[in-house]
N, C-alpha and C positions, 0 to 999 in steps of 0.2 A: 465546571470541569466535566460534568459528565455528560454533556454538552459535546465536548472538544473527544469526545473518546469516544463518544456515538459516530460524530462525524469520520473519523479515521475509523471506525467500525467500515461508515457509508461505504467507504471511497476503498477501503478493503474489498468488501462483497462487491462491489460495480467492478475494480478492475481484475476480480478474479472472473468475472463474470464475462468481460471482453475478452479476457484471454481465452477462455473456454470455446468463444463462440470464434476469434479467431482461429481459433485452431481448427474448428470442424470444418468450416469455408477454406481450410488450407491459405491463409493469411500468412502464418507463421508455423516455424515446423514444431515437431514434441521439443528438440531441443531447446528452442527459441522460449518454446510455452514453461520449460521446466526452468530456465535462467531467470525469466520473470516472475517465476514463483517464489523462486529461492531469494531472492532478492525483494521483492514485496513482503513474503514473510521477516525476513532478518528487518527490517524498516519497520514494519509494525510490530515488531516483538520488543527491538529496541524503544520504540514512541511507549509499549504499553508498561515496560519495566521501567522507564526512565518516569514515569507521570503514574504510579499506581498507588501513592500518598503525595503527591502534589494537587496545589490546585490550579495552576494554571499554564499552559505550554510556552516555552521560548519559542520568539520570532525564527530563530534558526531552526527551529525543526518542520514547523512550517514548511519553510524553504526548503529542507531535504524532503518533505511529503512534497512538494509542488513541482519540484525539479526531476525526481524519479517521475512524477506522473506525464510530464513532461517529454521524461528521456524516450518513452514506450510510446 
């Protein structure tokens, strides 16, 4: 488990981290950078609330962590 909540830590910091750097190279605008916050956040708040006495993630959430990362 704590494993699988490092990993969504990972992929947290990495894609706040693109967006960051998208932003400063004008990639994407503030707006664009703040929609994918707010939506990364709400995706990992929901993964950390939904698994914070479980031990192990459903295959579907996966998919919703793979598919946002995906969408961006």
């Amino acid at each position: 488990m704590r494993d699988q909540k490092e990993r969504v830590y990972s992929i947290e910091r990495l894609t706040k981290n693109e967006f960051r750097h998208a932003l400063a190279v004008n990639l994407i605008t503030q707006e664009q950078h703040d929609n994918y916050l707010q939506e990364l956040n709400e995706l990992t708040s929901y993964i950390y609330e939904k698994y914070k006495d479980s031990l192990a993630f459903y295959d579907e959430d996966w998919i919703k962590i793979n598919d946002y990362y995906e969408k961006i």
